[in-house]
N, C-alpha and C positions, 0 to 999 in steps of 0.2 A: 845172618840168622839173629844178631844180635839186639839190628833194627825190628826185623819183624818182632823179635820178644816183648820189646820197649810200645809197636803200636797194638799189642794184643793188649799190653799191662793196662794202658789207656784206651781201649776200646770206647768204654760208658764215656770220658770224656771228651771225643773226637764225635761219638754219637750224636752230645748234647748242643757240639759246635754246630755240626752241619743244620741238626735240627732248626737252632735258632738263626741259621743264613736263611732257611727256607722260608723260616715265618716272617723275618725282615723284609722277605724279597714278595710276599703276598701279602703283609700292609704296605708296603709302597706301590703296587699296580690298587689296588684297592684304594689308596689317595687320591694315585693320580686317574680313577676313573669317579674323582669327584663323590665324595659321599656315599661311595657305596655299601659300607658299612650300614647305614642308616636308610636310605632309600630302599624302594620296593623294588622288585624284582624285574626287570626291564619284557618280561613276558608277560605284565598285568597291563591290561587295557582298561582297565576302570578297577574300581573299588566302591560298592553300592552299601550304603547302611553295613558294611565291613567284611562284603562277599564280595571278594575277590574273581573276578572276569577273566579269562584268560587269554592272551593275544591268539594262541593257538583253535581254542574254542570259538574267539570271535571272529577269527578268517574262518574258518569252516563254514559256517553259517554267515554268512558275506557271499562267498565262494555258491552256495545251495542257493543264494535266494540269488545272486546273479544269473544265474543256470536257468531258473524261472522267469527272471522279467529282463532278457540282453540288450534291451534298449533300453535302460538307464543307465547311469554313468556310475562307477565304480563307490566315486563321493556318494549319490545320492541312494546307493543300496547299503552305506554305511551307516548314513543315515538314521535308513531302516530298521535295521536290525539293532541298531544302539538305542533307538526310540523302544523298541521289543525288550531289549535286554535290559535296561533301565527300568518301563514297565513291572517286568515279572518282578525283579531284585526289590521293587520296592512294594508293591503288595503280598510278596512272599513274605516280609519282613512284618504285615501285617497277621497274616496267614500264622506265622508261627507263633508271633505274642500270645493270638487267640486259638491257639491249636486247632484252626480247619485241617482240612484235610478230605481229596477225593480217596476211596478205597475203590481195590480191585475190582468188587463187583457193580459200582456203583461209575466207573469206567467204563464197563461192557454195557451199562444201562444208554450212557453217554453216546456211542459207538452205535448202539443200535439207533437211537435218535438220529442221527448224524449221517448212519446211508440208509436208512430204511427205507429209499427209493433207488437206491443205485442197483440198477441189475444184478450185478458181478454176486451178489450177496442176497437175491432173489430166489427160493426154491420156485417148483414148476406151477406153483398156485402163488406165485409174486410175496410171499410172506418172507419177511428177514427172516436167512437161516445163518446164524451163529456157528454151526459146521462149516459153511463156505468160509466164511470169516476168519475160526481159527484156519484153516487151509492156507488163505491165502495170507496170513499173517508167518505161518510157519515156511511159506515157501520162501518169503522175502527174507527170511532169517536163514535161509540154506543156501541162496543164491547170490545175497546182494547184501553186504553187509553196509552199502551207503543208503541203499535202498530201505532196510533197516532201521536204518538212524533216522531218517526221514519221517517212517512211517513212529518211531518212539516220540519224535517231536512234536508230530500230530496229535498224538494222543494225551501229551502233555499239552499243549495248547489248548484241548475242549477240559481238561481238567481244570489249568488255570481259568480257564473262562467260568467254570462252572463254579470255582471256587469267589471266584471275583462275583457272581450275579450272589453267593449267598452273602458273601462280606456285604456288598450295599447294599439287599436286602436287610441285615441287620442294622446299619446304618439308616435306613431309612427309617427303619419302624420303631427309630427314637423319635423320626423327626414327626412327632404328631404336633397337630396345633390345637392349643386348650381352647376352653371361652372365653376366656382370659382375653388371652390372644386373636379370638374372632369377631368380641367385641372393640376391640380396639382397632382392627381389619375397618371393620364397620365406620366408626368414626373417622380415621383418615379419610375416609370414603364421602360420607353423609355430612361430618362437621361441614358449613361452610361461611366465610365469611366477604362482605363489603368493605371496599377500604377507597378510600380518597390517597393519593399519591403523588409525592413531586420528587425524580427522579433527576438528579444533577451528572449526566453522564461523563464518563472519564474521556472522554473524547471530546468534552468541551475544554480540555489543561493539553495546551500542544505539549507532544514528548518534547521538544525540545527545550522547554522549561524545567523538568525534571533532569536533574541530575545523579545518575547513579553507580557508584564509584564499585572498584574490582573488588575493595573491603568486603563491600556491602553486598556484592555476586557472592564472595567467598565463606561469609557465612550465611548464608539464607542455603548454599549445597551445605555446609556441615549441618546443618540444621535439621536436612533433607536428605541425608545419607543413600536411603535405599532406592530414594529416586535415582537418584546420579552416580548408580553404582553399572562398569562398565567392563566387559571384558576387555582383553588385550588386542588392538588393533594396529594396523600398518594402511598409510596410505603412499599413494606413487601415481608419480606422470609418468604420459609415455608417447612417445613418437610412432607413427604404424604406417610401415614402408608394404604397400601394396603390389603385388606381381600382377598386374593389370593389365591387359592389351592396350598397347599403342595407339595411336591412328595408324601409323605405319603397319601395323600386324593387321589392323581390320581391313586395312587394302588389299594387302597382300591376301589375305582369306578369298575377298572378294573377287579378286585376280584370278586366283586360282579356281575357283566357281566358275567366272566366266569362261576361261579357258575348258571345262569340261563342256561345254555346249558344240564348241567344236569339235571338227577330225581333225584328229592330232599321229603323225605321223613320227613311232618311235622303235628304234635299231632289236633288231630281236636276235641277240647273243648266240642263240642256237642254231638258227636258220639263219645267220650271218647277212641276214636281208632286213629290209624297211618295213617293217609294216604301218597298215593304217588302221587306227583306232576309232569308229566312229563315235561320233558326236552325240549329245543328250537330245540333242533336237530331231538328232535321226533315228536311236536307237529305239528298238522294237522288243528288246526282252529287258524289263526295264526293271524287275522284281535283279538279278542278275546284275544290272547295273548299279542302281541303288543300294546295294549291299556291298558291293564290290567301293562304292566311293562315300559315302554317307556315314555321317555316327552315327543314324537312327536307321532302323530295318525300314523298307517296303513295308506297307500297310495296304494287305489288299483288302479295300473293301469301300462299297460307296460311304459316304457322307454328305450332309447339308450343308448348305452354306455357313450357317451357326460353330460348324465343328472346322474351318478352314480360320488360320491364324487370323485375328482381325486385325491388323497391320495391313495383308493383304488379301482380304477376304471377299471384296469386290473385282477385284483386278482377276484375280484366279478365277473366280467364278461365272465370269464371262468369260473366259476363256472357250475356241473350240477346241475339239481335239485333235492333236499334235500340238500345240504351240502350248511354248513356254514364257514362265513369267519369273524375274529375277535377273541378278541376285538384289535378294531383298533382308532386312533385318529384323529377328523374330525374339524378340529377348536374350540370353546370349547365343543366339545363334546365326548365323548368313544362309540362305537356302535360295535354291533354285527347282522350280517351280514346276510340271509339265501335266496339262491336261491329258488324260488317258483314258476317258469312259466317261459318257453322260446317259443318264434313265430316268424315269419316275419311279420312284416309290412313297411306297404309305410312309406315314410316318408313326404308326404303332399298329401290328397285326395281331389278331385273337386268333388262336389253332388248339388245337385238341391233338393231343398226339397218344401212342401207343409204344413204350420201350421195349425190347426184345434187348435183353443183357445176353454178351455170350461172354465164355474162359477169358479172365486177364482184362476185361473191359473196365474200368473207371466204376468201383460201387455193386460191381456183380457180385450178387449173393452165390453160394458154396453148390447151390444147384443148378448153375449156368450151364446153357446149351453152350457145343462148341459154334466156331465162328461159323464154317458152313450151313451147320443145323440152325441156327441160328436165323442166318439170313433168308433160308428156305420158309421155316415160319413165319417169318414178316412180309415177304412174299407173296405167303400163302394168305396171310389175312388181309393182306392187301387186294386182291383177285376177288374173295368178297364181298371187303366191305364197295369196291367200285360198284360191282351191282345191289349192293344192300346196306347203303350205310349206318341206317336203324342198328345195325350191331354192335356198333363203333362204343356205345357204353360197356355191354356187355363183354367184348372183348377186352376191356380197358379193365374190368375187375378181374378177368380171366388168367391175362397174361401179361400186364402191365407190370414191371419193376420199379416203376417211379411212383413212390407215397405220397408224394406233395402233390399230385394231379389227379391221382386216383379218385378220389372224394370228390373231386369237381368232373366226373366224367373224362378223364385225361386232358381237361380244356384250361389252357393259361388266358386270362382275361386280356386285355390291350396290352400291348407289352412296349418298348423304343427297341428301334436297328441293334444296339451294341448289345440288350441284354440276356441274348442265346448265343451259344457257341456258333463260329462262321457256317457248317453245315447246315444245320436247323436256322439260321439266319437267312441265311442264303433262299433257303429254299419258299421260306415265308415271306420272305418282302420280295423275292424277283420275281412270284409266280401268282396265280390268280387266285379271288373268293373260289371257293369250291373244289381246287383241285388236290388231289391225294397224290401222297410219293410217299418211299422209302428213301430213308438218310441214314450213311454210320457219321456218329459223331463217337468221341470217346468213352462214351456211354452204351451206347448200343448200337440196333437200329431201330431205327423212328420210325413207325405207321402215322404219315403228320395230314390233317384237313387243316386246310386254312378255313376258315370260319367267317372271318371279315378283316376287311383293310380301312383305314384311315386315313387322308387327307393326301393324295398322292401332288409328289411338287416332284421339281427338278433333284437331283443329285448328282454326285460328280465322283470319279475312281480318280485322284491325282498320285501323281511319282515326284517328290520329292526328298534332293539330293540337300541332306542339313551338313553343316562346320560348325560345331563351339568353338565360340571365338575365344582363343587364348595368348596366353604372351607367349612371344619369339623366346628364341633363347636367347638370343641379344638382348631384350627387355627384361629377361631374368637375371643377367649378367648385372643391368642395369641398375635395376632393383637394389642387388644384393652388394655395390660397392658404393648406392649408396647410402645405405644403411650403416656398411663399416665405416664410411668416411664421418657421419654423425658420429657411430660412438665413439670413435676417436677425437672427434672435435670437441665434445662435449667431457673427455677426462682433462684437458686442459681450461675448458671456461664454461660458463655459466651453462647450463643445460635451457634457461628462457633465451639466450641469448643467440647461441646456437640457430634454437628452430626460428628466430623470426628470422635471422640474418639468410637463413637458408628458406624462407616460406613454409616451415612445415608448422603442421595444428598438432599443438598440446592437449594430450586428455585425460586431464584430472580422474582418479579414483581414491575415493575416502575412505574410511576406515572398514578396509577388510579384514574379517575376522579369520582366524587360522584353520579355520574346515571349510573356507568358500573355497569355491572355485571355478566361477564364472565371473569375468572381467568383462564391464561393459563395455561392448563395441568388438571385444576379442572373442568371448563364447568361454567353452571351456579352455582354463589355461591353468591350473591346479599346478603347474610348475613355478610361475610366475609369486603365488600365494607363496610356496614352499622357500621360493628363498627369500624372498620380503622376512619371511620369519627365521630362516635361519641365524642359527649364532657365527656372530661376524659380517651380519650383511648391517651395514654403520647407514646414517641420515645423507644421502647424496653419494651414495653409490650407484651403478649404473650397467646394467648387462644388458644383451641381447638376445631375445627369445624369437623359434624359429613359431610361425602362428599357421592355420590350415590357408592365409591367402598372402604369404611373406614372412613378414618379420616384424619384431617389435622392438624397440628399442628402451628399456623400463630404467625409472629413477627413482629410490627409496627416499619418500620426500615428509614421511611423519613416523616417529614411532612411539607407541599408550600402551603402557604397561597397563595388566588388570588391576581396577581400583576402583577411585574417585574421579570421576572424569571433568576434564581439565577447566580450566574458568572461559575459556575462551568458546567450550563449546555447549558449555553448563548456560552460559548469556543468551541462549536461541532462545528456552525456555524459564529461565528463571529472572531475565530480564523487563519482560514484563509483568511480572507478577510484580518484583519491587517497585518498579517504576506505577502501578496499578493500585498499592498500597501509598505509595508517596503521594499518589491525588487524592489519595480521599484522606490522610493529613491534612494537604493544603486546603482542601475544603472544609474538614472541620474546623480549622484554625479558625476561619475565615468567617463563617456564619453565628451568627446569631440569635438566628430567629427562629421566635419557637413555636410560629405555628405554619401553617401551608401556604397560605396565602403571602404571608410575610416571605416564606421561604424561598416562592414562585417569583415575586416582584423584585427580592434580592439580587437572585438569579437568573431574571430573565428565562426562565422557565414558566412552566402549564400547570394546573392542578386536573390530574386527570384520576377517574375512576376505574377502578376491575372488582367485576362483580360475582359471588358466586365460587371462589376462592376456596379448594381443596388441599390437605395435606400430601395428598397421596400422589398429586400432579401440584407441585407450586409453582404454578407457572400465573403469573401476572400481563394482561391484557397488556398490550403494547410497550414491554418490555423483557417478555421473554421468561425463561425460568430461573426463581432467585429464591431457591432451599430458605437462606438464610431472613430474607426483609419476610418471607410468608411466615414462618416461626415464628417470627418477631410478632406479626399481625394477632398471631393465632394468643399471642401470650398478652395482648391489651384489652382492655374494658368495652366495652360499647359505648363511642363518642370519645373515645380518651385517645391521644396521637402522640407516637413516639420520639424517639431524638434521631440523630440521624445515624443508620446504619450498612456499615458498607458491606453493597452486595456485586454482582459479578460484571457488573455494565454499569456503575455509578455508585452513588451515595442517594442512598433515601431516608424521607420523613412519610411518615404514614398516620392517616388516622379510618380507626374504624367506624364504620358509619351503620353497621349491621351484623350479627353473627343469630347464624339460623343450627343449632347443631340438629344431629341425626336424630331420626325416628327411632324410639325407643322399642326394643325386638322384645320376644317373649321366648324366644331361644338365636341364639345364638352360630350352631353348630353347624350352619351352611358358608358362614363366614370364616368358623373354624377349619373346615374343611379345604376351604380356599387356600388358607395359610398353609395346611399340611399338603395339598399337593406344589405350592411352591418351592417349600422345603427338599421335598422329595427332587425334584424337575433341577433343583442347585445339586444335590447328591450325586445327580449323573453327571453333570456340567462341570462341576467344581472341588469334587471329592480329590480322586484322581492327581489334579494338578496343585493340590494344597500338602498330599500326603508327598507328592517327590519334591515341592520348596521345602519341606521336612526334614527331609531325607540328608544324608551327607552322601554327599556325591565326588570324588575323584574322576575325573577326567583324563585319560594322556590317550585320546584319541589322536591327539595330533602327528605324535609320532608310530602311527600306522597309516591314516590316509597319507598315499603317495601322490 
């Protein structure tokens, strides 16, 4: 009792103890997850002009627009939607400086724009009713609350749009062009001048005489900062172990191919007896066999010679029937071959037909006859039209179900074999000009006249038994030990050393950036990017990645932090620029002479003419475009020649020998106009991608694409 009295007395300060264990024990997970005190909140996926993105909001709409387009790849619908989100966040950020703003009813106005064709929202005289609209606005809101979401983002989408066309609108209609401005349009245009020219090109100083040190790379990039500013990349070689058929597998395929030709006699478990299997060459239900042995189904149906493999598309084709041809090799595939039907047909038939839709048929309207009733009417106009075919329009607007033929008299013009369903195929290419038949196809039935035929050749019905050639499991075994025998050989020594002593090809890739995820030669491989960037993956480390035809064996062979990108890869480009500036030093040093002819004889160069010489184009006759030596022109006397100035392909001396300027206007404002719609034409081009360079932008997309 006396304890307990003593921890009551001290209650407040056992309180104070635990309290500060607790706080002690959440700043020290808080250290040790690294800054977190400081850092954002690891559920921000971006940070736009200081609007916060949310990883949860940005998988969601990731997740909607995958649902929409499933053939893209997961990276490239992040893409998307980050391209979206980045969008709105930073014309919103314009948006609200200048207080736009869509309102409620000027949304509905939007909306009505936007389906004022779509049925669904059509009263019974096709006019938008805005009743149907709330309806079905309200139903999606009682049934579907992702359907919901969907439909609210839509609407904010024609909002921002709508708010974005007045923002550049008002951007625009700063951008007017004065006289000012349309007179001087004019002149770049009209001024022009003559010039005499000796052009000392830079390609007369071999590079190899210029010398240009790493100093001198190193500052000519600080110089140039925002050129040679570069995100964080990772490059890597890699080895790629192939699961490839053999020759041994492509035999054995073929082997087994052959072996179907024959009766093959095999133990039948049930009947404890022999039986015999006949052979491809003998067998007669071949739809049955073909499916029963083939990766590919039976195809029944003729074809030309054109549509038969052309590897062996002579050989089959002369074929009679029964005999086979094979095995033969069809890209990846082994096939054997067997003639089953020869005919002529056209090669495109004209028919006119009549559909009779019944209940459950493919596109039958809500008033379909059933199937019996159905077929009795097609029948029935079939009986007829044999003695009256004159009807055959009239019937066709009467009781036709097909709107694509109706307008043309139920008649499809020339059409090729494959492009009617096999019924209606069937019946038009096997049978003659003039004859009428009923057909079900999945559609209806068909009241069909063939009309005309075209070009009737040979064709051919073949049965053909295919194999994709693949690797043995022996060759996969193969494959995959040796692939672990490289990475193992390559933790102990050289990873170049390795692949030549073993014959395998290196395949360089350079600086991948941390949201790729296509590795040339590999396809998509977003796992491979992943850990190149992870922390802890160090310069010559080495994993194996499983690929869609093997395996790869990857080596982390560069790693560039975001920055100033490095002198070695800065020299591709800023190498010749120094080394381009250092000739025409050495030429200035060098000459003396100050006129053209002096200059020409110096140099062993020409004095050559360009005549005619505009601002707006400076571009100089046999030399190309040089902004700078046509300035120059533009800014000397007539007869008067300049000193030498370095332009993009040499060193030039120029003298003028003519200036004609523009015809003098009595207005101006057609040239001004010029200017303001170029303005305007930059506005949509250029707006846009100036305001998000702007922008502060945070990125940690990295850590969501997986």
């Amino acid at each position: 009792m006396a304890v307990l009295n003593k921890i009551r007395q001290r209650s407040l300060f056992l309180i104070l103890i635990i309290a500060l264990a607790l706080f002690s024990f959440v700043l020290a997970d808080l250290f040790r997850n690294g800054s977190a005190l400081t850092s954002k909140s690891q559920n921000i996926v971006a940070t736009i002009n200081g609007k916060d993105i949310t990883r949860e909001d940005f998988m969601q709409k990731v997740e909607i627009a995958q649902q929409q387009t499933p053939s893209a790849t997961s990276n490239q619908i992040m893409n998307r939607v980050w391209d979206q989100e980045v969008r709105q966040a930073v014309m919103q950020t314009q948006f609200d400086h200048l207080e736009i703003s869509i309102e409620k009813d000027q949304v509905k106005e939007l909306l009505k724009g936007a389906l004022s064709n779509n049925p669904n929202f059509l009263n019974e005289d096709g006019i938008f009713d805005e009743a149907k609209l709330s309806e079905y606005i309200a139903n999606l809101k009682a049934t579907s609350a992702q359907a919901y979401q969907q439909w609210k983002d839509y609407e904010n989408s024609l909002a921002l749009n709508a708010m974005q066309q007045d923002y550049f609108n008002m951007v625009k209609s700063g951008m007017t062009g004065t006289l000012a401005e349309g007179e001087l349009e004019h002149k770049l245009e009209g001024d022009k001048v003559d010039i005499k020219f000796v052009q000392i090109p830079y390609a007369s100083i071999p590079d190899s005489t210029v010398t240009v040190s790493k100093s001198e790379i190193n500052n000519y990039i600080n110089a140039h900062k925002k050129q040679y500013e570069v995100q964080a990349s990772r490059s890597i070689r890699y080895v790629e172990f192939k699961e490839v058929a053999s020759v041994e597998d492509e035999n054995a395929i073929k082997n087994e191919l052959a072996e179907l030709l024959k009766d093959r006699v095999v133990y039948n478990e049930v009947a404890k007896t022999n039986d015999t299997i006949i052979g491809f060459q003998k067998v007669t239900n071949y739809k049955e066999y073909v499916n029963a042995n083939s990766d590919q189904k039976f195809d029944d149906r003729f074809v030309f010679k054109s549509s038969l493999p052309s590897v062996a598309a002579d050989s089959i084709f002369n074929l009679n029937v029964g005999e086979v041809y094979g095995p033969y090799k069809d890209n990846n595939q082994f096939k054997i071959t067997k003639m089953v039907a020869v005919t002529q047909l056209p090669d495109s038939v004209k028919a006119r037909h009549i559909l009779i839709p019944f209940v459950g048929a493919s596109s039958a309207p809500e008033d379909a006859q059933v199937k019996t009733d159905a077929k009795k009417t097609a029948d029935s106009l079939l009986a007829i039209l044999k003695n009256d075919t004159s009807k055959f329009g009239e019937f066709v607007t009467e009781f036709s179900s097909d709107q694509g033929s109706v307008n043309n008299g139920g008649s499809y013009d020339y059409f090729p074999y494959n492009r009617m369903v096999p019924a209606f195929r069937d019946f038009t290419f096997e049978n003659n000009t003039g004859d009428l038949g009923v057909v079900e196809t999945p559609y209806g039935f068909h009241i069909i006249e063939i009309e005309g035929q075209k070009n009737k050749q040979r064709a051919v019905k073949v049965a053909t038994i295919a194999r994709t050639i693949e690797p043995s499991d022996a060759t996969i075994d193969n494959v995959f030990r040796d692939a672990s025998s490289f990475e193992i050989a390559v933790e102990k020594s050289e990873f170049p050393t390795v692949a030549e002593e073993k014959g395998y090809v290196i395949r360089p890739v350079s600086k991948m950036k941390v949201l790729d995820e296509n590795i040339p030669g590999l396809g998509n491989q977003r796992s491979i990017v992943r850990w190149a960037f992870e922390e802890g993956t160090d310069i010559g480390d080495v994993k194996r990645f499983t690929t869609p035809t093997g395996y790869a064996i990857v080596q982390l062979t560069e790693i560039n932090v975001a920055g100033m990108m490095n002198t070695e890869d800065a020299s591709v480009t800023a190498l010749p620029i120094i080394r381009k500036q250092k000739k025409a030093e050495i030429v200035k040093n060098r000459v003396t002479a100050t006129t053209l002819d002096a200059l020409a004889s110096a140099e062993g160069q020409t004095v050559r003419s360009s005549l005619a010489i505009n601002m707006k184009n400076p571009t100089i006759s046999g030399a190309g475009k040089e902004g700078v030596v046509v300035g120059a022109a533009f800014g000397l006397e007539e007869g008067e020649t300049s000193g030498l100035i370095e332009g993009e392909k040499g060193v030039y001396m120029v003298q003028v020998t003519k200036k004609t300027p523009a015809t003098a206007l009595d207005n101006y404002q057609g040239f001004a106009n010029q200017v303001s719609n170029t303005k305007a034409a930059t506005v949509n081009s250029k707006l846009y991608n100036a305001l998000k360079d702007a922008a502060e932008i945070e990125d940690n997309r990295a850590a969501t694409v997986q």
